[in-house]
N, C-alpha and C positions, 0 to 999 in steps of 0.2 A: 338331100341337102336342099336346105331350098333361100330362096335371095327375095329380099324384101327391097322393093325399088326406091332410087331417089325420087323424091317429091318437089315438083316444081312450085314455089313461091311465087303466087302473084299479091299484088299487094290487097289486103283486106282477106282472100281466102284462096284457097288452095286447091289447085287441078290435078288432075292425075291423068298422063299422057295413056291415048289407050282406053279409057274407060269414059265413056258417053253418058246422054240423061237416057231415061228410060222415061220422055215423054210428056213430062209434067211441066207446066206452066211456065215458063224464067226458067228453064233451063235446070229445073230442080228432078232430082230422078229417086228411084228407090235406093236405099242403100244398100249395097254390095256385100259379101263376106270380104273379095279382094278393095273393095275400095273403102272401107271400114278399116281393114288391116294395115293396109298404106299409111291413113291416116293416123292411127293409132302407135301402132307400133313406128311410125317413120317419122326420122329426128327434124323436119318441120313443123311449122307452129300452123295457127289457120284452124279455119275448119272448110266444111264444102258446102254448100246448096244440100245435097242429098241429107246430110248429116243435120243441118241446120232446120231440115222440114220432118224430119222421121224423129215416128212416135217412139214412144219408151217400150213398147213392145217390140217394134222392128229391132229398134239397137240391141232389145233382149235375145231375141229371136236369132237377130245375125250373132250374137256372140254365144248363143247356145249349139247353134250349127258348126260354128271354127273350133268350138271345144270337142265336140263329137266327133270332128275327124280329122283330131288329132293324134298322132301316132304314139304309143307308151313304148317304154324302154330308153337305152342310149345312143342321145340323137345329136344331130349339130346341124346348125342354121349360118346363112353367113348372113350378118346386117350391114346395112350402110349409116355413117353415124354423122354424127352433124359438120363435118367436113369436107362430107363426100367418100369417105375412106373405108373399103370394102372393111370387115371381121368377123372372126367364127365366134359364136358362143359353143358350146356343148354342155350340153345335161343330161337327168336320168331323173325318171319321172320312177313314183311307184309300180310295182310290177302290175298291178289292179287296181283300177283309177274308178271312184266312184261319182258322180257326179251330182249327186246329192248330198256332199260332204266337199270338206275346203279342207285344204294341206299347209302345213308350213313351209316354208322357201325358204333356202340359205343359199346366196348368193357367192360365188369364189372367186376372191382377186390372185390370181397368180401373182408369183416375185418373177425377177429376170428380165425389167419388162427396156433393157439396153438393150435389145437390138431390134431390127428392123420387121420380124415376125409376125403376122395377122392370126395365126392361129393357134396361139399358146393357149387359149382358153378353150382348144379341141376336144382336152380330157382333162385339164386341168381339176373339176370338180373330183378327180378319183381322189387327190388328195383328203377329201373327208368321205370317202366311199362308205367308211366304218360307220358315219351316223345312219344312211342311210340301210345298211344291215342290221339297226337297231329300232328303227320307226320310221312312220311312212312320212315319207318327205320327197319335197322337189329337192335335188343339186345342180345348179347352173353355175356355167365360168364364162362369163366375157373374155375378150382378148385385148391386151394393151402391150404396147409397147414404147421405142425411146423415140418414134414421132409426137404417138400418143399413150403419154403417160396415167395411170390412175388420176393422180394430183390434177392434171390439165382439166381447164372447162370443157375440152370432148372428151376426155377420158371421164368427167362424171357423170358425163350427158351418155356416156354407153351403158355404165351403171344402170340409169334410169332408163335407159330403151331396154335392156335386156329385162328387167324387171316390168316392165309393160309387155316384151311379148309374150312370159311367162302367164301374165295372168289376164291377157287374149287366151291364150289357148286351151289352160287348163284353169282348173278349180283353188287356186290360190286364196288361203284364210288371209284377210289383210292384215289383220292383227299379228301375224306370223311371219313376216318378213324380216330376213336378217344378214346380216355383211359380215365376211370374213375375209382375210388377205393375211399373207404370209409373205415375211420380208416387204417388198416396195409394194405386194400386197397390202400389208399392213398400213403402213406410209398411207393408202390406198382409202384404206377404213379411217383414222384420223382426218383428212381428206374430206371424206365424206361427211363423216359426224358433223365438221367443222361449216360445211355447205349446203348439204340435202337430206338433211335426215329425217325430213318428215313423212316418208313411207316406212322408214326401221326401228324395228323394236326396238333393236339392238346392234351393239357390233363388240366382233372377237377381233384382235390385234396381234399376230403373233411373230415374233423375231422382226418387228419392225422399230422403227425408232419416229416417231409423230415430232419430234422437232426436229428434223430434218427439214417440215415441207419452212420455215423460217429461214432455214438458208434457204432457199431455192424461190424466195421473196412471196410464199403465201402466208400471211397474217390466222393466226389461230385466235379465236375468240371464245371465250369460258364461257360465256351466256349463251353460245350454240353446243359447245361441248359437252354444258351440262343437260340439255334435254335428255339427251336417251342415255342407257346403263354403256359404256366401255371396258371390257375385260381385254385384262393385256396380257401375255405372256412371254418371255423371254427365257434365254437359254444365257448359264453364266460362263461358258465356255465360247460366249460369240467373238469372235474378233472382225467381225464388220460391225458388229452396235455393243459394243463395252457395256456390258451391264451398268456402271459406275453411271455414264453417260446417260442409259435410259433411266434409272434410278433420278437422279437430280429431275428430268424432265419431267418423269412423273411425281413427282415433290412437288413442282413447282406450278403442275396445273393443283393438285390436290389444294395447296397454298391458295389457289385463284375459283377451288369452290367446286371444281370440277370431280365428282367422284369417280372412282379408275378402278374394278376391281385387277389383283395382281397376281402372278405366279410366276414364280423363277424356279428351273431346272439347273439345279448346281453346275451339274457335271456333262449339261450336254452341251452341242454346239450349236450354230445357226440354220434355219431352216426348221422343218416339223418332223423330224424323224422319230418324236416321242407322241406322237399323236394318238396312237393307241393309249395310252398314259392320261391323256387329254379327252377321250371319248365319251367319259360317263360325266365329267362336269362340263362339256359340250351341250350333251343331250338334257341335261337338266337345264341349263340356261335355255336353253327352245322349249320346255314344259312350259318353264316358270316367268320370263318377259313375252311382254305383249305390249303391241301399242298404246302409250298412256293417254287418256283425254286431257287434251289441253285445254284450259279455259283463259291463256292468257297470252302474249306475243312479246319474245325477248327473241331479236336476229339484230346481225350485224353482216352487210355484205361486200364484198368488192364488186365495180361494175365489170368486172372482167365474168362474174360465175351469176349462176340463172338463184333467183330469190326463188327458193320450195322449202317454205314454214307452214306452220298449221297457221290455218284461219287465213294467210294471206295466197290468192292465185295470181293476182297480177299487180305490177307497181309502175307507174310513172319515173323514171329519173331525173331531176333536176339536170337539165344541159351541162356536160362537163364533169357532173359527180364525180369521185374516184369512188365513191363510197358511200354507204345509206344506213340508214339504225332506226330500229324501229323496236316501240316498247308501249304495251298496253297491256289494261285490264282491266277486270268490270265490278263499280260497283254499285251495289242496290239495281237503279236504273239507269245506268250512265256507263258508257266504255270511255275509261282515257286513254289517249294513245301519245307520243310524241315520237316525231322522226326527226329525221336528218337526213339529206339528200335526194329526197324524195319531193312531187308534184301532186301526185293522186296515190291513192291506193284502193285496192280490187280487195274485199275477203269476206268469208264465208262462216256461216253460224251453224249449226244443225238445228233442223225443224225443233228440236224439243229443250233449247237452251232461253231459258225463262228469263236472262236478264235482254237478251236481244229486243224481243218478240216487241218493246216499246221503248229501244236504244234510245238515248239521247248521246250524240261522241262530242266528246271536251278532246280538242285536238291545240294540242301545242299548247294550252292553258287558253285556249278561245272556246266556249262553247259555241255549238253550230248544231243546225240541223240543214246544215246545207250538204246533204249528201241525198244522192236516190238510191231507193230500195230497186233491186232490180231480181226479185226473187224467181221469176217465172221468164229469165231471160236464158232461153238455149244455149246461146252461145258462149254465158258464162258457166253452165252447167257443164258443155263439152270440155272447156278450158279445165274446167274443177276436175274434171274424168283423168284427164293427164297427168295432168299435177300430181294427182293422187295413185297415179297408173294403177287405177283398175277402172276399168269400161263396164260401170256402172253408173248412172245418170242420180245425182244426189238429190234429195229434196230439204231443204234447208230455206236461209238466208241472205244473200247476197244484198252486196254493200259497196258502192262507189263514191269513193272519199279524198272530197279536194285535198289538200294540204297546206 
């Protein structure tokens, strides 16, 4: 077992009690396997000195050595998450890990998550054990409960560390990342689609009910729901989600644009006890979705939950906001964008996107070129690392933009 420490917050960048410079000028040192991982994998923001001076080789390098000695088989980790509040995740890695090759990830939200428990997510990932007896894949479960819920902003900031330490340690394809949740799991996954879903292919839903998180005062938005594919399944035998009930819900996003694929089990009841049933159109949606390229930016967020869209890593909020919208896209040579709630905003292009390369942005029906390119800027590069959780250093386009 092993525990990944709290990270101390200072303002502008991030220390780590215990670990020193190794020498260098201001206090800049090499970068660590441990103080790399801290950083990386630990639910503060920041970066460090050491991080901010080491080359793309060092960060190769250190993250080639945590991958090699890392342990295969079924393991469990306890993390600490943006709270402060200890959790197990547990996973099972392929029996023979290549590391010249990248794996798909499927991510497990357990249900249950009423009581006060830190470690439901110990094995929770056996629930889909059957994919993994069918191709090689990572299975990892975080653990939430009724302090911290899936829904909650640490329950999805766990989500996203647990998928950071994943692909610290091991060989994770990016384009292969994927959410599943069962029951308040599921809840879990809508949730998520609705907030973060710029690392997932995809997400499976099963025996949950996604208008639920409306009562419980989180706002769903269709132009987030619709980015990635949602597969829902339900049992017609549930008596905690009434088929009839999830039925109209999912009418009523379909209605708002959002595509849902769907499957109901007549005769069974709530929970995944049909899962074998469910194995072979599991395994085919992980052939068949992959990461889509986005070339354009449709988010709507609450300032309560962290903005992770493509194209945007960081955002200014207007003092006060409850809330920001942001919508853009590119045409010929020009990106239009227009917000709401927002001050600045931070985002990113890939090297080979041929409208950026000589942007001019029409923002809010003003054009400007009062933004700086800041392409060769580390610190935005480490930020883009996270965001994206996988601890590879991007080479692209960065863009910082008044509002």
């Amino acid at each position: 077992m092993v525990r990944i420490g709290r990270l101390l917050l200072l303002p502008g960048v991030v220390l780590w009690a215990g670990v020193g410079s190794c020498g260098r000028p201001g206090g800049e040192g090499h970068v660590t396997a441990a103080s790399f991982e801290r950083w990386f994998v630990g639910a503060a923001g920041g970066s460090s000195p050491e991080l901010l001076h080491a080359t793309v080789s060092e960060i190769g390098s250190t993250v080639d050595t945590i991958r090699r000695k890392s342990p295969s088989g079924r393991l469990r980790v306890i993390l600490n998450d943006t709270a402060g509040h200890d959790y197990t995740i547990g996973y099972r890695t392929p029996a023979f890990i290549r590391y010249d090759t990248a794996y798909p990830c499927v991510i497990y939200l357990h249900g249950g998550t009423g009581s006060m428990r830190t470690d439901k997510g110990d094995s929770a990932f056996l629930m889909l054990d059957m994919l993994g007896d069918s191709m090689e894949i990572f299975l990892v479960s975080p653990s939430a409960n009724r302090q911290t819920p899936w829904w909650s902003p640490a329950g999805l900031s766990r989500i996203l560390q647990t998928l950071r330490y994943m692909t610290l340690h091991y060989p994770i394809k990016r384009e292969k990342v994927f959410l599943v949740g069962v029951s308040d799991g599921a809840t879990g996954c809508w949730a998520a689609a609705n907030t973060i879903a710029a690392p997932f292919a995809g997400f499976v839903a099963v025996s949950g009910f996604g208008g639920m998180l409306r009562e419980i005062g989180l706002e769903l938005y269709p132009e987030n729901l619709m980015q990635r594919p949602i597969y829902n399944v339900n049992a017609g035998n549930d008596r905690l989600y009434p088929i009839a009930a999830v039925n109209r819900f999912l009418d009523a996003m379909e209605r708002a644009g959002v595509g849902v694929g769907r499957m109901v089990y007549p005769d069974e009841e709530h929970g995944f006890d049909y899962r074998l049933k469910e194995a072979g159109t599991l395994c085919a949606l992980i052939r068949q979705w992959s990461l889509p390229r986005i070339d354009n930016v449709r988010w709507t967020a609450s300032a309560l939950y962290p903005i992770n869209v493509d194209h945007c890593i960081a955002a200014e909020w207007v003092e006060n906001a409850i809330s920001c919208s942001i919508h853009g896209f590119c045409r010929n040579d020009t990106f239009f964008i227009r917000t709401t709630g927002l001050n600045r905003l931070q985002m990113y292009f890939d090297a080979d996107d041929q409208c950026m390369q000589k942007a001019v942005f029409t923002v809010n029906d003003h054009k400007s070129r009062r933004y700086t390119t800041i392409s060769s800027n580390r610190e935005m590069k480490l930020i883009l690392m996270k965001q994206r959780c996988f601890p590879l250093i991007a080479d692209g386009l960065f863009f910082s933009i008044p509002l």
